[in-house]
C-alpha positions as CSV (number, residue, x, y, z in Angstrom):
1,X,0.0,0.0,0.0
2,X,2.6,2.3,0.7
3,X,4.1,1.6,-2.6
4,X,1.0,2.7,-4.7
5,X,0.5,5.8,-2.3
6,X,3.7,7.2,-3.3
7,X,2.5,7.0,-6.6
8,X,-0.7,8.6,-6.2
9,X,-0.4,11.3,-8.6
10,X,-2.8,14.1,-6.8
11,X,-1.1,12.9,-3.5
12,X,-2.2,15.6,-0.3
13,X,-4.0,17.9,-3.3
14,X,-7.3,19.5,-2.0
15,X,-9.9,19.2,-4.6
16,X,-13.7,20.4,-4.9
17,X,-15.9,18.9,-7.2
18,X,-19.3,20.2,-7.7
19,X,-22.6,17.8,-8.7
20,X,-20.5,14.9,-7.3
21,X,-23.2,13.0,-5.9
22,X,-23.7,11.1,-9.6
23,X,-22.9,10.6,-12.8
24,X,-19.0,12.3,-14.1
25,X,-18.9,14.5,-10.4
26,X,-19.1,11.6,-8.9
27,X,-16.5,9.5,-11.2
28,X,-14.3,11.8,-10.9
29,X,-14.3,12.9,-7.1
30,X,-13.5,8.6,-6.5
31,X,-11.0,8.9,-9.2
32,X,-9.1,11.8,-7.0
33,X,-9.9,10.0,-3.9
34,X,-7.8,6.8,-5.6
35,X,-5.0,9.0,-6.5
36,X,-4.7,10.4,-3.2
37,X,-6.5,13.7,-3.2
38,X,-8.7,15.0,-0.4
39,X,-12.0,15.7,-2.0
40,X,-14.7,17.8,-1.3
41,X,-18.3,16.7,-2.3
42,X,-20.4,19.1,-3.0
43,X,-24.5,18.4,-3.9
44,X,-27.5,19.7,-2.8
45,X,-28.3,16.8,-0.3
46,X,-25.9,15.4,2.2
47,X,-27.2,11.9,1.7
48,X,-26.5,11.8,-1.7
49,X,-22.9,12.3,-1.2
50,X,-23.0,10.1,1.6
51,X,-22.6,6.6,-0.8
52,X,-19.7,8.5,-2.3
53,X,-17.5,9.4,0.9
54,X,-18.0,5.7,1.7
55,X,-16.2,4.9,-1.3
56,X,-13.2,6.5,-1.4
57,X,-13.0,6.0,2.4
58,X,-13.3,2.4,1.3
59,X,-10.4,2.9,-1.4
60,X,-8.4,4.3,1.5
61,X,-8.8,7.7,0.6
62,X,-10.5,11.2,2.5
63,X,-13.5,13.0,1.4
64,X,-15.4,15.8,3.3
65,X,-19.3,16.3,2.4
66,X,-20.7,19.6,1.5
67,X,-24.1,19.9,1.1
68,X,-25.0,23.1,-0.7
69,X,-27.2,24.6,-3.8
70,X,-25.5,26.2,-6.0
71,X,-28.3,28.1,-6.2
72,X,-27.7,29.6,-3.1
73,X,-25.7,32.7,-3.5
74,X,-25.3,33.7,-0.2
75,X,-23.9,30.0,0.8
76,X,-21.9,29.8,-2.4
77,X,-20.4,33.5,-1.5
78,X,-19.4,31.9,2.3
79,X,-17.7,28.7,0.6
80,X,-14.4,30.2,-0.2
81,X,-13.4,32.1,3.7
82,X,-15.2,28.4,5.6
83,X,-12.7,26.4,3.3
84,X,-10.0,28.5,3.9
85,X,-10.5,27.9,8.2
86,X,-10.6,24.6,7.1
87,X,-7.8,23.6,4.7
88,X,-6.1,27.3,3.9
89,X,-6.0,26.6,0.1
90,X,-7.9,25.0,-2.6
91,X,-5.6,23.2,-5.1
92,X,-8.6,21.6,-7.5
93,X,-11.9,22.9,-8.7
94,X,-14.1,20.9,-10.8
95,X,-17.0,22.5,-11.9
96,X,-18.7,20.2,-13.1
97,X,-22.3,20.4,-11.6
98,X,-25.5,21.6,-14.2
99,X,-28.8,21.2,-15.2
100,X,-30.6,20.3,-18.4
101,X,-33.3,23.5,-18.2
102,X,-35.9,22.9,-20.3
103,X,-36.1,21.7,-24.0
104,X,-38.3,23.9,-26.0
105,X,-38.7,26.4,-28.7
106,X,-37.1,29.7,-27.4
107,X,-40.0,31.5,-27.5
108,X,-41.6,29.3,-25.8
109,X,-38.8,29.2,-22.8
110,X,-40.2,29.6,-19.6
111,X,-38.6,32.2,-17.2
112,X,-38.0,29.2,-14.3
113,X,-36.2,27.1,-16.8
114,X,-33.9,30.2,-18.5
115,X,-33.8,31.5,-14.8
116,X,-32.4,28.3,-12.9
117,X,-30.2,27.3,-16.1
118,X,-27.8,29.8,-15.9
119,X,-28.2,30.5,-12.1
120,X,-26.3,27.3,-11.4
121,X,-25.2,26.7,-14.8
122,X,-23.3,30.4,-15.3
123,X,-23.7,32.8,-12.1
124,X,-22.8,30.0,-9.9
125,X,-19.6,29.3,-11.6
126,X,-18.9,32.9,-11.4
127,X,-19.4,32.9,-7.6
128,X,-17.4,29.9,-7.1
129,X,-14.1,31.7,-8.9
130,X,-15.0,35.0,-7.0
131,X,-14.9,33.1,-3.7
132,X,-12.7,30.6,-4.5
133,X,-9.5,32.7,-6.2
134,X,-7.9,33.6,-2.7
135,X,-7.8,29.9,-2.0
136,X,-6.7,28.9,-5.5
137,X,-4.1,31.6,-5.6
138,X,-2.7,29.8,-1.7
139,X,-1.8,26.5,-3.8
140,X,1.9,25.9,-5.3
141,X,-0.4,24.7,-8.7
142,X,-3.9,25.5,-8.8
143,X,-5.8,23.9,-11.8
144,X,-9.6,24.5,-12.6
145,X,-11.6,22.8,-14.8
146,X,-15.2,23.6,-16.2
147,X,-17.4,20.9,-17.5
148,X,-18.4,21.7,-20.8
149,X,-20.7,20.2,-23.9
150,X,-20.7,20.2,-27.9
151,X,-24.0,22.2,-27.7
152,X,-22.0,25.4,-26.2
153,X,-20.3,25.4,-30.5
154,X,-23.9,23.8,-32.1
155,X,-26.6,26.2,-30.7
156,X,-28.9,23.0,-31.4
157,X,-32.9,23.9,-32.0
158,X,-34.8,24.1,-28.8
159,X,-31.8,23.9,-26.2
160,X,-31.1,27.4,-25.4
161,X,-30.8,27.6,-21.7
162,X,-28.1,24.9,-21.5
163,X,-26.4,25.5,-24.8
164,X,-26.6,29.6,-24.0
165,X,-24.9,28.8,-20.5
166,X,-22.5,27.0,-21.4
167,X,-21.2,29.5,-24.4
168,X,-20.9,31.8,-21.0
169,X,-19.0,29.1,-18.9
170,X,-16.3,28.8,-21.3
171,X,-16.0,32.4,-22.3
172,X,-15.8,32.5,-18.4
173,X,-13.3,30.1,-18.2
174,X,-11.1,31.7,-20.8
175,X,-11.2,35.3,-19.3
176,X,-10.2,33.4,-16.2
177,X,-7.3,31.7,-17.6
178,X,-6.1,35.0,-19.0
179,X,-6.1,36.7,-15.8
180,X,-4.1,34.2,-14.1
181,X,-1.9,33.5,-17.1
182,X,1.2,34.6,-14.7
183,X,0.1,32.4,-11.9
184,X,0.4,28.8,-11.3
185,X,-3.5,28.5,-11.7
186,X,-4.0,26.6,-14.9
187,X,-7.7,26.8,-16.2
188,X,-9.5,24.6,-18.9
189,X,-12.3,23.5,-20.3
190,X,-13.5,19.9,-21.1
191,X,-16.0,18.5,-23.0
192,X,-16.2,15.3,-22.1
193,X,-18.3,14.1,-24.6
194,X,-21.7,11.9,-24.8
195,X,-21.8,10.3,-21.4
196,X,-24.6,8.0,-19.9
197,X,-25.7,10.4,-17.4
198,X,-28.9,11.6,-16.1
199,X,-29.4,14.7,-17.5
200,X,-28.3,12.7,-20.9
201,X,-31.3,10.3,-20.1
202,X,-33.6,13.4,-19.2
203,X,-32.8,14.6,-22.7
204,X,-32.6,11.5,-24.2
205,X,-35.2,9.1,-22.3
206,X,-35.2,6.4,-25.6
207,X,-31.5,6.3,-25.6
208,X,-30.0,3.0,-24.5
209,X,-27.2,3.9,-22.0
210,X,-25.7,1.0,-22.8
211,X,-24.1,2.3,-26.3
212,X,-22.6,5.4,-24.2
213,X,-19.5,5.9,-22.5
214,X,-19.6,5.5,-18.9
215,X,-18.3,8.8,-16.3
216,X,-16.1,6.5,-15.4
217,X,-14.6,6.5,-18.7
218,X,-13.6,9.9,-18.7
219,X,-12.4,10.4,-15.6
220,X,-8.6,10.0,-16.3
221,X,-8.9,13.1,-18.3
222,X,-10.0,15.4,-15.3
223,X,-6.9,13.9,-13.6
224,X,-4.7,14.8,-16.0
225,X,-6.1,18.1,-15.9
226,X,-5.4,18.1,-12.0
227,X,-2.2,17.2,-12.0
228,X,1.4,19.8,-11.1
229,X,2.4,18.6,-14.1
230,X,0.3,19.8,-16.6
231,X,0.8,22.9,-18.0
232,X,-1.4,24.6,-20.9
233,X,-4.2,27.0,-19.9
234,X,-7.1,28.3,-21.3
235,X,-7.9,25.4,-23.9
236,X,-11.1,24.0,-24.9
237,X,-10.2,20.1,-24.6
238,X,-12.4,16.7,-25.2
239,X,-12.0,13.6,-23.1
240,X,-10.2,11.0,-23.6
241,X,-7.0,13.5,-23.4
């Protein structure tokens, strides 16, 4: 065991991943658990994160649970100075966590459904950098990556919440990545391609998951985006790296 831990290539990093209760968030916060990260879950519901801090306590690794909508601006603002008590830096942030909005023509797009879209899918991703740069800026190699989709480059009939947010998140990412060219944070963006997720089934309820990748499959590439080593910043990149 102590072999394989000093191999563990996110060894003692401090990585967030939002929406890791299912689906990629949650592939990918066991995935940094198993190469020796301590992650933080973050969901809306504590007993949804619950299944996953038994499994990378089970793989040997630490997790702490944060339940917490992103929707929540007030609580989102509070994250970065309550993490900072806790750990005094933040080395990783996935942000991974979304939702679908509605499918519909765009006149026909209800103001709950634009409203709530980019709330979590945009302004929350936002607040999470605003809170969470002093933290970021406290690690020796910060890396941040945000969870993209082919729809952000398609503007495909009858998405536009989710494809308009998303557009946002990467221009977001990119005027990040800009700023803190002359920093060790590195920032990217990842699309990891058609996945057998929930929201994929929401969209999709007549697909077979079967003939999709699994989160698990694309996993690897968020760690590669979390490790010291890697370097680039402010690229649009597709899983498998």
């Amino acid at each position: 065991m102590a072999d394989i831990q000093n191999h563990q290539r996110l060894k003692d990093r401090i990585a967030l991943v939002t929406g890791a209760s299912r689906g990629i968030g949650r592939a990918v916060a066991e995935a940094y658990g198993a190469e020796g990260a301590h992650v933080l879950l973050l969901a809306r519901k504590q007993e949804s994160l619950e299944p996953v801090d038994d499994t990378i306590r089970a793989q040997g690794g630490t997790a702490s649970i944060i339940p917490l909508d992103l929707g929540s601006n007030k609580r989102v603002d509070g994250l970065g100075p309550a993490l900072y008590e806790r750990f005094g830096r933040l080395d990783i942030l996935v942000a991974n966590a979304g939702v679908l909005g509605g499918l519909s023509p765009l006149a026909h797009t209800t103001d709950p459904d634009w409203e709530r879209t980019i709330a979590i899918n945009l302004n929350a991703n936002w607040r999470l950098i605003r809170t969470l740069d002093p933290l970021l800026k406290r690690s020796d190699a910060g890396r941040c990556i945000f969870v993209t989709s082919g729809l952000a480059q398609s503007a495909r009939a009858y998405w536009a919440p989710y494809s308009v947010s998303k557009v946002a998140v990467e221009a977001l990412a990119v005027t990040y990545a800009n700023e803190t060219a002359e920093t060790p944070i590195k920032v990217n963006i990842l699309d990891p391609g058609t996945v057998a997720t929930d929201m994929r089934a929401e969209a999709y309820p007549g697909e077979d998951p079967a003939t999709l990748k699994t989160p698990e499959s694309v996993a690897e590439s968020f760690v590669k985006l979390a490790e010291p080593a890697w370097t680039g910043t402010g690229e649009r990149l597709r899983a498998p790296l």
